[in-house]
N, C-alpha and C positions, 0 to 999 in steps of 0.2 A: 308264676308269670305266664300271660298266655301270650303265644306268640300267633302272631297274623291274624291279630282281631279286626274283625271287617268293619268296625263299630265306632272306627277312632276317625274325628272330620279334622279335615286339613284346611287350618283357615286362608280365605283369602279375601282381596278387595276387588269386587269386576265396578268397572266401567260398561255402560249399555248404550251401544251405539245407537242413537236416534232413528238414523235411517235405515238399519238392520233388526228389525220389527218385524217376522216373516208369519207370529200366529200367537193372539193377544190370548187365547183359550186353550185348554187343558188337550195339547200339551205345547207349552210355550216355546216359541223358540225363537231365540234371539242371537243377533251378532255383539256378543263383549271383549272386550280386553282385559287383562288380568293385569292389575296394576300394582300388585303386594302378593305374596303367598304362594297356593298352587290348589290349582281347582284340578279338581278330579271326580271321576264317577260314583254317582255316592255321596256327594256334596248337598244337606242341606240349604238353599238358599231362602235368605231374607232379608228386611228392608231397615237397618238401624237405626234412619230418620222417622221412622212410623212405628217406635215402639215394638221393634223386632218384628214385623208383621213377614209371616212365615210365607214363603211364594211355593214352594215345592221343593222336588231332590233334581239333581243332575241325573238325566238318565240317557244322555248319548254327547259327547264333544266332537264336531268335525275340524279338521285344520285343511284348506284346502280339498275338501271334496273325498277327505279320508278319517274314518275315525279313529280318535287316540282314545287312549284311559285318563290322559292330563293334562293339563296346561300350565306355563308358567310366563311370566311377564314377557322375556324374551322369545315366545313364540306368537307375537303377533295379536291378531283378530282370529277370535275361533265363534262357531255358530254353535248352540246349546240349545240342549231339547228339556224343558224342563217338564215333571208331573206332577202333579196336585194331588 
C-alpha cells in the first residue's frame, strides 16, 4: 500500500461565478464555489457538458486574500488560479 500518494483527485462540483472572471488565459482565474466534494491543489479540472473537455490543474486557491490547500462547500467563494 503506498501511503501519501500525491496522485489521488478528490472529486468535486464548482460553481463559476459569472462576475468573478479576473483572466480568461493561461493561467485562469476565477471566483467558484464548491457545491459537492472538496477542491484542492492538484485538482484536475473540466467541463462534463463538453465531453470532459479538460480546462487545466488547480494551482493556487485564495479564500479571502489567503491562500489554502482546500476548499469545501461550507467555505464560501474561493478565487482559483488554474494552468494549462
Amino acid at each position: 500500500m503506498n501511503k501519501g500518494n500525491k496522485d489521488a483527485i478528490y472529486p468535486c462540483v464548482l460553481e463559476v461565478m459569472k462576475d468573478a472572471i479576473f483572466n480568461r488565459k493561461d493561467p485562469i482565474i476565477i471566483g467558484v464555489n464548491v457545491l459537492k466534494g472538496q477542491l484542492r491543489v492538484g485538482t484536475p479540472i473540466c467541463v462534463p457538458e463538453r465531453e470532459n473537455l479538460r480546462i487545466g490543474v488547480v494551482e493556487a486557491i485564495e479564500r479571502n486574500k489567503n491562500k489554502v490547500n482546500s476548499a469545501v462547500p461550507k467555505d464560501g467563494s474561493v478565487s482559483v488560479r488554474i494552468s494549462g
